[in-house]
C-alpha positions as CSV (number, residue, x, y, z in Angstrom):
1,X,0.0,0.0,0.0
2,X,1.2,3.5,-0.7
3,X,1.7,6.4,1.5
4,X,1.1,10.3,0.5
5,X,4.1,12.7,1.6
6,X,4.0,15.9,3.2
7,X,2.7,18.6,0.7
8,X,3.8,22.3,1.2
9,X,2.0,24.7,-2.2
10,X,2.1,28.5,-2.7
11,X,1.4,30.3,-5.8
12,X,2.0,33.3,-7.5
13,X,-0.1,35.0,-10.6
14,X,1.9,32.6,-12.7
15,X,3.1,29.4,-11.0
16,X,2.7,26.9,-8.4
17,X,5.0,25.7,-6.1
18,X,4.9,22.4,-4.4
19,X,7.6,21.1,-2.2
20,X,7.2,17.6,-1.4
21,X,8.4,16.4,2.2
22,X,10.4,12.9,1.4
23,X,14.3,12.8,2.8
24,X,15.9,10.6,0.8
25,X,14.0,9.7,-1.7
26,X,14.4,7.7,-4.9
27,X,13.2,6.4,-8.3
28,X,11.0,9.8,-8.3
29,X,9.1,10.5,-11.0
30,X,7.2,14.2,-11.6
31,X,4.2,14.0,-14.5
32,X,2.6,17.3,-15.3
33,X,-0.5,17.2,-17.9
34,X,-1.5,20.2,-19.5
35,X,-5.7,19.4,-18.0
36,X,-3.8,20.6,-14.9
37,X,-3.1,16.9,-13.4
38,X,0.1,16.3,-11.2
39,X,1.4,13.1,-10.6
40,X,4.1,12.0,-8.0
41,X,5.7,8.8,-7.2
42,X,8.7,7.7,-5.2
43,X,10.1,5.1,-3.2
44,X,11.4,6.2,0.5
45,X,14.8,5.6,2.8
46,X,12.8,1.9,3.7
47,X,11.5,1.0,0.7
48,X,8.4,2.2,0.9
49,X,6.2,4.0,-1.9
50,X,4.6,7.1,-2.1
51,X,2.8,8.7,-4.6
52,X,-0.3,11.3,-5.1
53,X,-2.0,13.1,-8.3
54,X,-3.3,16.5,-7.7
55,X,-6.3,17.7,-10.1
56,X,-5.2,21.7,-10.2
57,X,-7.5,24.4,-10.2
58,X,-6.7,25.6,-13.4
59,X,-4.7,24.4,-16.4
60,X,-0.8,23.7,-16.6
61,X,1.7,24.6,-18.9
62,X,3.9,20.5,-18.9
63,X,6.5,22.2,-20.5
64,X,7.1,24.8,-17.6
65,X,7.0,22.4,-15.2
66,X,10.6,22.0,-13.7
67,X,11.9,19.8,-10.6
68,X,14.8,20.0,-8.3
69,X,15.3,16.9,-5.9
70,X,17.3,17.7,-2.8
71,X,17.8,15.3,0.2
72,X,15.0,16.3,2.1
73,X,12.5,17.5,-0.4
74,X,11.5,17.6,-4.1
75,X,10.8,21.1,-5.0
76,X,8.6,21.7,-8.2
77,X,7.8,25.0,-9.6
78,X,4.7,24.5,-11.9
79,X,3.8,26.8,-14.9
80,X,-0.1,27.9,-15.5
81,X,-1.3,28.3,-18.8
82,X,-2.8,31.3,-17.9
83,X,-1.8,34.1,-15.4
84,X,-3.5,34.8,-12.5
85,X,-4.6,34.0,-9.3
86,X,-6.1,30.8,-8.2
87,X,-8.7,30.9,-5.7
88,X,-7.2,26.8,-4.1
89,X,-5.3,24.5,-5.4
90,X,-7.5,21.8,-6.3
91,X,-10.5,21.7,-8.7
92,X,-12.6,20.1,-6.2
93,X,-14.2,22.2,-3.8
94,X,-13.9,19.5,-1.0
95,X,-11.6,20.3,1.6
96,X,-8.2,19.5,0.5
97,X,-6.4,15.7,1.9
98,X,-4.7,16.2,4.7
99,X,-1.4,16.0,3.6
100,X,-1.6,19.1,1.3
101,X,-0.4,22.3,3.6
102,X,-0.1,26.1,3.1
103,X,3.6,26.6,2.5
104,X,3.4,29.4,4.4
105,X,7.3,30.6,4.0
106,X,6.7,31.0,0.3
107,X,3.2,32.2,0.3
108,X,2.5,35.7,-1.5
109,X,-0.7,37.6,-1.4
110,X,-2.2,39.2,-4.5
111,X,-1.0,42.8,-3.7
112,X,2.0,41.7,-2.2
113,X,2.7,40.2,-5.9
114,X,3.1,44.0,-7.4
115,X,4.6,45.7,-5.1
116,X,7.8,43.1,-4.6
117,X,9.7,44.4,-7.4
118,X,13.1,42.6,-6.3
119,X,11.6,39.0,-7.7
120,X,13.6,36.6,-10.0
121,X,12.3,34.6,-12.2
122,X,13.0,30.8,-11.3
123,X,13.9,30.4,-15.5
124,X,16.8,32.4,-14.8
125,X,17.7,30.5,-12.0
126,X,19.4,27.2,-11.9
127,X,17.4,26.0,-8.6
128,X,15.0,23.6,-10.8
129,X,17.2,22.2,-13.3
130,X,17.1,18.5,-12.0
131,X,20.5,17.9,-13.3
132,X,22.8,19.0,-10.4
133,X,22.4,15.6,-7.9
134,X,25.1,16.7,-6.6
135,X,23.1,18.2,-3.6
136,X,25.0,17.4,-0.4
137,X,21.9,19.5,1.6
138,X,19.1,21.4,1.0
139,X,21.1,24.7,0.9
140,X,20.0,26.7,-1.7
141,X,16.9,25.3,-2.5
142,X,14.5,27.9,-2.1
143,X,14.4,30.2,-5.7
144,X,15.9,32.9,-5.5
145,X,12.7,34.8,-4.9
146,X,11.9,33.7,-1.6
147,X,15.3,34.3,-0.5
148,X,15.5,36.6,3.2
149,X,11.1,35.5,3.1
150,X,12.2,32.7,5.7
151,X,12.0,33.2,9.4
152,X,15.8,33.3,11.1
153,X,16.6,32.3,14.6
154,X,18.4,34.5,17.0
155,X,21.4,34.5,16.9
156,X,22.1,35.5,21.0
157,X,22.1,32.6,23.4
158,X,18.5,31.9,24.6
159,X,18.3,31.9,28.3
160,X,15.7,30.2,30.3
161,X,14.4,32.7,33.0
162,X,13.8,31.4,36.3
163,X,11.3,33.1,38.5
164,X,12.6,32.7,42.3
């Protein structure tokens, strides 16, 4: 029987991003269809497989679909067909499966969109190539539009305070 990873989405007026929670993975394989159906399967650290197919909200464009595998996660950055702003992921109107989360580290509002002028396109970028498995951690996986959007620790000692 399989299992369904962790599924972190965001989106922007033009793309989807899903990052799919599975350290280790292998034998992963990433179908995009332009209907707007996602298909995912891979074998975990034990053997185990995984897969999931999303129905989108809207259509996809397969040939701007692009992949990066890391150790931890597989990062996919999804083209639409059309620009603009989904109101969910999915087609269906049910509540989403509860595997699918809010990425909530790359998550843009609307008006936020606009007024974020310091974006880079990912197809600049080298992040989703797939080629480079020479990944020794998940540094630099984030596009470089999300970049200083994650939250940071302190960097001060954290002291536990003692009421006497």
């Amino acid at each position: 029987m399989s299992r369904q990873p962790e599924v972190l989405w965001a989106q922007r007026s033009d793309k989807v991003y899903l990052t799919v929670s599975l350290p280790d993975a292998k034998d992963i394989s990433v179908k995009c269809e332009a209907e707007g159906v996602f298909s995912f399967s891979a074998v975990g650290v034990s053997g185990e497989p995984f897969n999931f197919t999303l129905q989108f909200y809207g259509n996809i464009a397969p040939q701007g679909c692009k992949t990066k595998i890391g150790l931890r996660n597989i990062l996919c950055s999804i083209q639409k067909e059309q620009k603009g702003w989904w109101a969910r992921l999915l087609k269906s109107e049910e509540k989403p499966a509860p595997y699918i989360k809010v990425d909530w580290n790359k998550w843009c509002d609307e008006d936020d969109e606009e007024s974020d002028t310091n974006l880079v396109s990912d197809d600049d970028a080298a992040e989703y190539t797939g080629d480079n498995e020479e990944s020794s951690d998940d540094e630099g996986m984030l596009c470089e539009e999300f970049e200083g959007q994650t939250a940071h620790l302190p960097t001060w000692p954290l002291r536990r305070i003692v009421n006497e």
